[in-house]
SEVO-695316 format. One line per 8 residues: number of its first residue (from 0); for each residue z, x, y of C-alpha. Coordinates in Angstrom, 3 decimals, padded with zeros to 6 digits. Layout:
N
NUM	Z X Y ~ ...
% end
This chain:
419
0	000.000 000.000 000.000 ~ -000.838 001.241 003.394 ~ 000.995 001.475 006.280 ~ 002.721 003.724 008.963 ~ 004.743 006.683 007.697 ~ 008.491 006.460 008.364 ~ 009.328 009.218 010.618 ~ 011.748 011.811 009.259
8	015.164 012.432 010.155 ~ 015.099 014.609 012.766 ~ 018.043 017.090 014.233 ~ 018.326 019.004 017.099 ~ 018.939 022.028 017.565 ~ 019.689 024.855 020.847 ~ 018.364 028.333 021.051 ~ 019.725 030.799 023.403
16	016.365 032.774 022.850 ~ 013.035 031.751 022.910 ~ 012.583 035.095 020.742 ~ 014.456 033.028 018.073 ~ 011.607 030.702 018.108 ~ 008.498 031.245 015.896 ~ 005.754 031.819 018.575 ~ 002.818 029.748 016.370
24	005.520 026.872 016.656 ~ 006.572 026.428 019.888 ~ 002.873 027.222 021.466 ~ 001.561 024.281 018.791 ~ 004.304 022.195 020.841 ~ 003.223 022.810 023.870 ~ -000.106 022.249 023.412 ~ -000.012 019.258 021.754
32	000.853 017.151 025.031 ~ -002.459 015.411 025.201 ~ -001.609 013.249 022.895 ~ 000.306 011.250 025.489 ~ -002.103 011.855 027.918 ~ -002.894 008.576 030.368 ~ -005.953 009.553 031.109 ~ -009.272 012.316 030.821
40	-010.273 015.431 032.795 ~ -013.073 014.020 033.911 ~ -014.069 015.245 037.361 ~ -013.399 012.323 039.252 ~ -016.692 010.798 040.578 ~ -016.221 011.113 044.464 ~ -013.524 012.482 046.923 ~ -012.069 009.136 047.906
48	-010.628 009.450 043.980 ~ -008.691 012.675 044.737 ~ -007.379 011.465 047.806 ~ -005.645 008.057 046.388 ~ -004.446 010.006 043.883 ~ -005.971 008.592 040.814 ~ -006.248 011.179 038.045 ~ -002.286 012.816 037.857
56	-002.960 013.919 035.095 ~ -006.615 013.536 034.550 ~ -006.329 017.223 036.121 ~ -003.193 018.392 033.570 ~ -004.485 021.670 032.412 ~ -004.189 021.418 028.489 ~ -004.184 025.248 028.611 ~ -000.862 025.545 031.082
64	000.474 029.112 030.722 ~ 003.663 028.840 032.087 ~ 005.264 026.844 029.037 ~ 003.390 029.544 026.620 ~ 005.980 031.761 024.807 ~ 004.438 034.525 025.790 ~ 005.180 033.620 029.490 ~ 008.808 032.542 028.903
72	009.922 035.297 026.450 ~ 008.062 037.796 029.273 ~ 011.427 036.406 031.588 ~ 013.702 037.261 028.922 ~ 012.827 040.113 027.799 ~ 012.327 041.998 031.796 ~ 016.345 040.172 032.255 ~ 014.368 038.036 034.951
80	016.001 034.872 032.927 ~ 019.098 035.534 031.206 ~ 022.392 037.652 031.785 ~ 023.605 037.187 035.769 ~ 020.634 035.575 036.651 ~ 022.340 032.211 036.472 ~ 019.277 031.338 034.393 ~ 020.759 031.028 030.777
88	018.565 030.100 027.639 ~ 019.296 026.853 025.993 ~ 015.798 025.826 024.686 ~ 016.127 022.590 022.546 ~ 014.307 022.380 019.519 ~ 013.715 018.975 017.786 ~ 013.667 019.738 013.456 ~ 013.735 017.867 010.800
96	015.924 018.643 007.323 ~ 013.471 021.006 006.189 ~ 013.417 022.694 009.416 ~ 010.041 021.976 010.409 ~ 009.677 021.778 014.066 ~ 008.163 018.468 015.809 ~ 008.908 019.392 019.348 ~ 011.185 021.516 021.929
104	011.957 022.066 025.596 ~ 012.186 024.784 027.568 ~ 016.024 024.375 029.051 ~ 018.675 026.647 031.257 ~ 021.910 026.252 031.438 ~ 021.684 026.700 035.577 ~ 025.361 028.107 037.577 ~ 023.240 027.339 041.097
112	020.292 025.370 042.317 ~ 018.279 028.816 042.836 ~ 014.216 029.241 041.991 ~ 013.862 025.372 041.182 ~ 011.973 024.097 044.044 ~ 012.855 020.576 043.683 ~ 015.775 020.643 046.086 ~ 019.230 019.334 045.233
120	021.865 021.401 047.441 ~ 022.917 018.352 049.291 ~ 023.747 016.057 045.977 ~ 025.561 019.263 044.782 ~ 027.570 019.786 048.463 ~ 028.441 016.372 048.037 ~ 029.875 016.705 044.763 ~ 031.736 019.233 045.089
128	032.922 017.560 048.102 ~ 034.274 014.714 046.290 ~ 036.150 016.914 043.908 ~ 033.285 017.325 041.208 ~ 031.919 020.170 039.784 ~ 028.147 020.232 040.301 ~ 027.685 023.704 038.222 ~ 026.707 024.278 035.746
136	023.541 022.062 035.253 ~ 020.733 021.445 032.747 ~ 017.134 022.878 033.942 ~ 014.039 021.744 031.966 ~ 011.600 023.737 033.846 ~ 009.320 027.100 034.090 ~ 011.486 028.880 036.203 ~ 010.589 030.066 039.405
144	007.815 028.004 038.902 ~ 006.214 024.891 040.659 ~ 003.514 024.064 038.730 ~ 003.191 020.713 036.723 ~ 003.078 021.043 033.369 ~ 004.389 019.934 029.945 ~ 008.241 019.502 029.737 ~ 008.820 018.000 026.605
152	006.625 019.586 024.281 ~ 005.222 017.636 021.653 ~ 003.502 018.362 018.063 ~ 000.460 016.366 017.954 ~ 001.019 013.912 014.708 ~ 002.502 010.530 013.849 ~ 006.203 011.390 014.286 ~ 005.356 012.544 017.624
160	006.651 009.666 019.585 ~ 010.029 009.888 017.164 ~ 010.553 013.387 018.003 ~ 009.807 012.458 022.068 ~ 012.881 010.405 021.830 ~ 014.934 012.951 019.733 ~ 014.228 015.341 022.584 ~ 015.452 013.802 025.065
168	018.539 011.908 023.465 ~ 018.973 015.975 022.334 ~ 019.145 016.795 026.634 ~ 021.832 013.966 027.068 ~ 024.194 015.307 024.041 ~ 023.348 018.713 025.449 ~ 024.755 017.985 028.846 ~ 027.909 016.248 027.348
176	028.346 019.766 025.176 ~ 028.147 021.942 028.155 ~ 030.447 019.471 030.363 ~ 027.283 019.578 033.010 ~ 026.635 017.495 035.695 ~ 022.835 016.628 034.779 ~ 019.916 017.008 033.388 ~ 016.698 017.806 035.644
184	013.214 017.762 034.052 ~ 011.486 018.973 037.309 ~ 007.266 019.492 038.121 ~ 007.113 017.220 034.911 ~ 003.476 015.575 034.272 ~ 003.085 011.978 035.227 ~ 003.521 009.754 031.792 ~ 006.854 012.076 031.465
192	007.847 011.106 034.289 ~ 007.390 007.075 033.102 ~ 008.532 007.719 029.688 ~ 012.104 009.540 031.240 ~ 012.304 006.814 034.075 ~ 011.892 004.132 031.445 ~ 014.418 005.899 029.448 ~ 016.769 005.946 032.420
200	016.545 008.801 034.484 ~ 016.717 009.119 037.999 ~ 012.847 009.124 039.421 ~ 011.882 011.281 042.205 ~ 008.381 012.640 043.609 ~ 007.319 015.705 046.307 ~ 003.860 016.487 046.987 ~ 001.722 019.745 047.148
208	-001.901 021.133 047.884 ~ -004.593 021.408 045.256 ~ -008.320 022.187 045.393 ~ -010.863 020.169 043.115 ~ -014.019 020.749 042.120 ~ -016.131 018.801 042.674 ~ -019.415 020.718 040.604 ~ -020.130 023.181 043.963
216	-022.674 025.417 043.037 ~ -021.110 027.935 045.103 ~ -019.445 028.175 047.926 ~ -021.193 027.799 050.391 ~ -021.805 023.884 048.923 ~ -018.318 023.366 049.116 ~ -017.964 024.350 052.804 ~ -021.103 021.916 053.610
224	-018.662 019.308 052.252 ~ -016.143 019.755 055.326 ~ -016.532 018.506 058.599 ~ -018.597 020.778 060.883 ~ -015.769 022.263 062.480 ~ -013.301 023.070 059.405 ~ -016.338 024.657 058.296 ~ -017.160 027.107 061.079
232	-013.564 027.679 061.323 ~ -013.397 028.978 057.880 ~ -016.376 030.853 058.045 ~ -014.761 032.872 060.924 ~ -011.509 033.478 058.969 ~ -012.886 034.683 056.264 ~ -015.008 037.220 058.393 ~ -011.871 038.232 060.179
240	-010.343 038.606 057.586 ~ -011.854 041.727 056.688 ~ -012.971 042.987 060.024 ~ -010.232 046.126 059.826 ~ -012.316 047.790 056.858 ~ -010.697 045.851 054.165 ~ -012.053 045.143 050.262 ~ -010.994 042.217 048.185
248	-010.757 043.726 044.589 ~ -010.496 040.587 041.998 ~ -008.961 041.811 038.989 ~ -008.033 041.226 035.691 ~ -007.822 041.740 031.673 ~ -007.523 045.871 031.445 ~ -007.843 046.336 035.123 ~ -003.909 045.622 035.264
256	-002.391 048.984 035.068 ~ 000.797 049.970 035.737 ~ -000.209 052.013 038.983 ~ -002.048 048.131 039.989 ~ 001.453 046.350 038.751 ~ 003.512 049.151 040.905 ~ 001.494 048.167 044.283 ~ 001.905 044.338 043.933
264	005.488 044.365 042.792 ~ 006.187 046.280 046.338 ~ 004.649 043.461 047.837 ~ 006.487 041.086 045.956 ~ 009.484 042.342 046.657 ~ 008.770 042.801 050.375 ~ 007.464 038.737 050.688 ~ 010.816 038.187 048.309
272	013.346 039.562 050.878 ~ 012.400 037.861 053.947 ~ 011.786 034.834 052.159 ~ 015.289 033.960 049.745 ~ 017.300 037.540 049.834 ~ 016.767 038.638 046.417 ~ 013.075 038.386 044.268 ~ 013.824 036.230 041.231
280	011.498 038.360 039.168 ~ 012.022 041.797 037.527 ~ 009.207 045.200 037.744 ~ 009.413 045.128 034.258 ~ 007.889 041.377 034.035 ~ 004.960 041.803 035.277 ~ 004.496 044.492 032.654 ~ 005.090 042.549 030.124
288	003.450 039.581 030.924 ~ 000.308 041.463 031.307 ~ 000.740 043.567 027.959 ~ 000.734 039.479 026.637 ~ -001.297 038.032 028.664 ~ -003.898 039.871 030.813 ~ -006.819 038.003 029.979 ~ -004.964 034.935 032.142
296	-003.773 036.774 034.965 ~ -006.018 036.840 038.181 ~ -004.843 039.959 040.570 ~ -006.627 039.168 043.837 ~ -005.687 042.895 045.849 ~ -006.792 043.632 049.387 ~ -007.580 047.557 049.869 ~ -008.007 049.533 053.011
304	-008.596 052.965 053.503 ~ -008.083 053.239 050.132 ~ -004.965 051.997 049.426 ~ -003.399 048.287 048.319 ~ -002.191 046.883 051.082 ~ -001.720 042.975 049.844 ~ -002.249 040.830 046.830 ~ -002.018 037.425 045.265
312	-001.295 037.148 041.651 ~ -002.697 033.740 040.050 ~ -002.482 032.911 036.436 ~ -005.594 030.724 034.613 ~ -005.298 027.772 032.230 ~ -008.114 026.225 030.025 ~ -009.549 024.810 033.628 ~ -006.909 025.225 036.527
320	-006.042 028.147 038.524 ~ -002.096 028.775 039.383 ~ -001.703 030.448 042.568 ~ 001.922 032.068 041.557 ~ 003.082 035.234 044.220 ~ 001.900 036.961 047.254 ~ 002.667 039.816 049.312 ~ 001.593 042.382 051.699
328	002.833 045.500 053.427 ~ 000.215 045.366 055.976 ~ -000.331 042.441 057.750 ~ -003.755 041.374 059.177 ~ -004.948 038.330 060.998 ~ -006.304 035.577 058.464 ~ -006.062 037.797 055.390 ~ -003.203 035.690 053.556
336	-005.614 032.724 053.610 ~ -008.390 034.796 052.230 ~ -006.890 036.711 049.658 ~ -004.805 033.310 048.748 ~ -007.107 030.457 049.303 ~ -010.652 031.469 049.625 ~ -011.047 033.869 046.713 ~ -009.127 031.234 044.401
344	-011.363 028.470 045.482 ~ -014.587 030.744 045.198 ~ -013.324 032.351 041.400 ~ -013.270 028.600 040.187 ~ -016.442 027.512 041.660 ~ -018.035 031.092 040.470 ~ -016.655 029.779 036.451 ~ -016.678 026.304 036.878
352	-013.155 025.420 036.824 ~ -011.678 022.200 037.871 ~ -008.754 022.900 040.379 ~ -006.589 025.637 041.986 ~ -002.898 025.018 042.510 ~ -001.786 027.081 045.297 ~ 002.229 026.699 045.144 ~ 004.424 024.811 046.748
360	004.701 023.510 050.280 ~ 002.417 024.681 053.076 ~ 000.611 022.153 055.352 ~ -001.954 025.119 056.503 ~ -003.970 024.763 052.901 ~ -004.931 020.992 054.044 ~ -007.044 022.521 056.516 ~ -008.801 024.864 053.905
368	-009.428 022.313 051.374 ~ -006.541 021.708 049.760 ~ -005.354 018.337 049.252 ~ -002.244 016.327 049.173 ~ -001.104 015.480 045.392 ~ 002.258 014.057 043.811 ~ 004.559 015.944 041.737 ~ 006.955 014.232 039.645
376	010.744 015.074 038.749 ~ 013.073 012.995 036.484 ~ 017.031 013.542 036.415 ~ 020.190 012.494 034.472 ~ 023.123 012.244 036.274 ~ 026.643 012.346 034.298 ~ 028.759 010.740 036.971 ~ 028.273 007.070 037.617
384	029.235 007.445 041.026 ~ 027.337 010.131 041.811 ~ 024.063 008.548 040.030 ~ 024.258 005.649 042.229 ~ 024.554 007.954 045.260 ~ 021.681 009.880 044.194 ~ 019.296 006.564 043.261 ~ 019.742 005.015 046.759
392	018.962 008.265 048.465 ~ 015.940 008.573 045.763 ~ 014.482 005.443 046.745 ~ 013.990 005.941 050.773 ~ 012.920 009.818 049.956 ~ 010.051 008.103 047.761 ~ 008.968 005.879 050.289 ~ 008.832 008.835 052.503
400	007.208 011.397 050.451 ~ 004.353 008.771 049.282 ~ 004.260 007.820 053.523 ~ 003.605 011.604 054.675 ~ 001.016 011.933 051.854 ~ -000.954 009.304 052.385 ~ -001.008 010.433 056.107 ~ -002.024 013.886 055.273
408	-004.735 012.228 053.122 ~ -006.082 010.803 055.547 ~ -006.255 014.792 057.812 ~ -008.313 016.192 055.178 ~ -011.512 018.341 056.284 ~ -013.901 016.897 054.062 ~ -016.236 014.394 055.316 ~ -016.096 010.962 055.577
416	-018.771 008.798 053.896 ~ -020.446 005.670 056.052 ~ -018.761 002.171 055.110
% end
């Protein structure tokens, strides 16, 4: 007799190393998202698309580096997670009684609200405040990392729904364990976002600025896509740019030596102390990630007079391009936006890729093509009193957040079609 399979009895289990975890495994996890997927990757058919925001996760990268193990055990491993980082390893793995993995998380123990980018120093002030102890926390995340992606990572197959729900009943029991405050699945993708809400989690949203393709031949077709003036105004930074003698080396796969690594990571760490006080990541990551991972790591470097003087490190998926770091120890009118922007944009459209994610905030990108696009965050709160605090403030901050991007929408350079 047919009929659906009953799903096994599944246990779950927490790793204080990713290194503990069968690579093959967890990567089989995290690619097997799609099957929840709401929607294609269809380029959408016109602009007006992109800017109401209908294809979340239509534009998901299936190929998202930053949940690979070789990305995550790369923090580990350079002590850029880990030890007195305030970062500490509890990656949930969903099992069943023969200890075959269905799905797993990649989760911190957090003692501060550090590297997260979805903000919540003011619910912890209050907290602590009240008498509460805010720290430590649950993180389901990338760290240092604001890129939407995966969160609860999912084998492809007909338990996968079962082990979904394992997961995250696995984060709640987790948080009671480590007497934490909460649970915060942050940059989550879209139906995550539903699936957590529905389950009960606290719903907030934040925008950024991403580029999509929409099939330019080059780029000179995308800037014939702007208005007239966004256009000649690029055209001029991007020849400024370069007006003191300066090259834009793009590179990648065995051009990352360690001499290449040595010059960015001084710019890293220059961008890293004016910017939060202390760089969240470690020399010895960036060799390591490249010794995994070369072929998907972009190193956009600016040289003059022969030396490095700036770069922008971006990381590629199966179509997307993550703008991740930048930094420069020379500092030259328009060249951020070049070395940053322009190059990303004109790599993609050079290999037909479908987006480039340029990193949180920054209102400039809108005027370089870069458009306005939710992310998604979903949160557990322990305290009752403390959740309802938290939902009321939620729900004018997302009436906000979707106000402001509908406005800057509506500032984008491209052109306007006739009614």
């Amino acid at each position: 007799m047919g009929g659906m399979a009953e799903s096994p009895k599944f246990q779950v289990r927490v790793e204080g190393s990713i290194k503990s975890i069968d690579e093959g495994v967890w990567d089989s996890c995290a690619k097997g998202f799609a099957v929840f997927s709401e929607s294609n990757c269809e380029v959408p058919e016109s602009f007006s698309e992109v800017l109401e925001s209908k294809l979340e996760d239509g534009f998901l990268d299936p190929g998202n580096p930053f949940v690979s193990h070789a990305f995550l055990a790369s923090l580990e491993t350079s002590k850029s997670v880990g030890g007195r980082s305030g970062w500490l390893p509890q990656h949930l793995v969903v099992e069943d009684e023969r200890g075959e993995v269905y799905a797993a998380a990649p989760c911190y123990l957090k003692a501060h609200s550090q590297g997260e980018y979805v903000f919540d120093h003011g619910w912890a002030d209050a907290y602590e405040r009240a008498g509460g102890n805010y720290y430590p926390k649950l993180q389901v995340a990338a760290p240092f990392t604001p890129v939407t992606g995966p969160r609860l990572l999912v084998k492809a197959g007909p338990h996968a729904e079962a082990a979904r729900n394992a997961l995250v009943a696995g984060m709640v029991e987790l948080c009671k364990l480590r007497k934490a405050s909460s649970v915060h699945v942050t940059f989550a993708r879209k139906s995550e976002w539903n699936f957590l809400t529905e389950a009960g989690m606290l719903a907030r949203t934040d925008r950024q600025f991403h580029w999509h393709n929409q099939g330019y031949k080059n780029f000179d077709e995308f800037l014939a896509a702007l208005s007239s003036n966004k256009r000649k105004t690029i055209r001029r930074e991007r020849r400024e740019a370069l007006e003191s003698g300066i090259e834009i080396r793009r590179l990648t796969g065995a051009d990352l030596t360690e001499s290449v690594w040595d010059s960015f990571f001084n710019f890293y760490i220059d961008t890293g102390s004016r910017k939060w006080g202390r760089p969240y990541l470690t020399r010895e990551f960036f060799s390591l990630v490249s010794t995994k991972m070369a072929d998907r790591i972009l190193l956009v470097m600016a040289k003059r007079e022969g030396n490095y003087i700036a770069g922008a490190l971006n990381f590629l998926g199966d179509h997307t391009i993550y703008g991740r770091n930048w930094g420069a120890i020379e500092h030259h009118p328009f060249l951020h936006f070049e070395v940053c922007y322009y190059q990303a944009i004109e790599y993609a459209i050079e290999r037909g890729l479908k987006s480039v994610e340029a990193g949180a905030q920054g209102e400039h990108k809108l005027l370089r093509g870069y458009v306005p696009v939710p992310t998604y965050s979903a949160h557990y709160i322990a305290n009752p009193a403390l959740r309802r605090a938290v939902d009321d403030y939620l729900i004018g901050e997302r009436e906000y957040v979707e106000a402001e991007r509908e406005q800057l929408a509506e500032a984008a350079p491209y052109k306007r079609s006739a009614p």
